[in-house]
PLY file of the C-alpha trace (Angstrom):
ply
format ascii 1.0
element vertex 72
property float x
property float y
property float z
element edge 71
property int vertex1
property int vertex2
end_header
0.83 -10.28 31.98
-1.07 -8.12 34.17
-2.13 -4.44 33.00
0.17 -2.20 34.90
2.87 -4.52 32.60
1.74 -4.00 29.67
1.64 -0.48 29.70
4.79 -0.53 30.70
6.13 -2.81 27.67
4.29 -0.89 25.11
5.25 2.31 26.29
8.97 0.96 26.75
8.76 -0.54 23.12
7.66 2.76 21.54
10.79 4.92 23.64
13.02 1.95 22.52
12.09 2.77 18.78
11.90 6.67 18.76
8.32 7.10 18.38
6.59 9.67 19.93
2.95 9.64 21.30
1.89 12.16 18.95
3.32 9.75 15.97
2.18 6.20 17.45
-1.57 8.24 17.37
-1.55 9.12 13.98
0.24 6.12 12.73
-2.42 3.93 14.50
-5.51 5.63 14.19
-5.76 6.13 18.11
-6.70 9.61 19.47
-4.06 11.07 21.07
-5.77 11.68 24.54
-6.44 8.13 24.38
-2.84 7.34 23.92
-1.77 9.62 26.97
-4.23 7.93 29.41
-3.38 4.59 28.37
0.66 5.07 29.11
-0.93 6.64 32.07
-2.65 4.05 33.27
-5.69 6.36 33.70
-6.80 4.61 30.68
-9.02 1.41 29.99
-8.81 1.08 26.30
-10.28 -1.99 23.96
-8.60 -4.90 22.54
-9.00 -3.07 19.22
-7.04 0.15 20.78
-4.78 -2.53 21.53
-4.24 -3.88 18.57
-3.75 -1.16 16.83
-1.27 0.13 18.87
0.65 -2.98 18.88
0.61 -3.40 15.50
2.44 -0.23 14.39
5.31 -0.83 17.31
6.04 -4.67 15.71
4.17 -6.13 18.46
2.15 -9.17 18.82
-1.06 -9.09 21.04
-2.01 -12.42 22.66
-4.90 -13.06 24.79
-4.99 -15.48 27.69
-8.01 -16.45 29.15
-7.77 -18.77 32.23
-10.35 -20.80 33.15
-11.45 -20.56 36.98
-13.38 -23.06 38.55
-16.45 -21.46 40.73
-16.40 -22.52 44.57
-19.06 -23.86 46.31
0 1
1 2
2 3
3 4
4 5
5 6
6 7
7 8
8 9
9 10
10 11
11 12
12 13
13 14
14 15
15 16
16 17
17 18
18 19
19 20
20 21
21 22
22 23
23 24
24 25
25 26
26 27
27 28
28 29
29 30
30 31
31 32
32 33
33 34
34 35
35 36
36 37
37 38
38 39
39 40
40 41
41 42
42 43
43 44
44 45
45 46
46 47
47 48
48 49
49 50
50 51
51 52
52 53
53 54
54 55
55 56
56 57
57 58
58 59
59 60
60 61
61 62
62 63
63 64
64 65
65 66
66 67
67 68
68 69
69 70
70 71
């Protein structure tokens, strides 16, 4: 999933459920500005931001690392 989508699923997931930034920043501990410029996509926030974000919307947060082989 690249980051433009997952903004947009998060920010989908909290609409979906009623929540409002101001709520989903309190609830998870994440400042509000931080919130904004995330579902902004101004925003480059940390797996823990992440996290906790998911975590109060019901979410699970996987992480895929590919492995890419150098070129010579």
């Amino acid at each position: 999933m690249h980051f433009t989508e997952l903004i947009k699923t998060i920010k989908e997931r909290r609409e979906t459920l009623h929540v409002t930034q101001e709520s989903l920043a309190e609830l998870s501990g994440v400042g509000l500005r931080t919130l904004k410029q995330f579902e902004s996509g101004k925003g480059n926030p940390t797996l823990s931001t992440l996290q906790k974000i998911s975590d109060v919307l019901g979410m699970e947060l996987c992480l895929k690392i590919k492995n890419i082989t150098p070129t010579k």
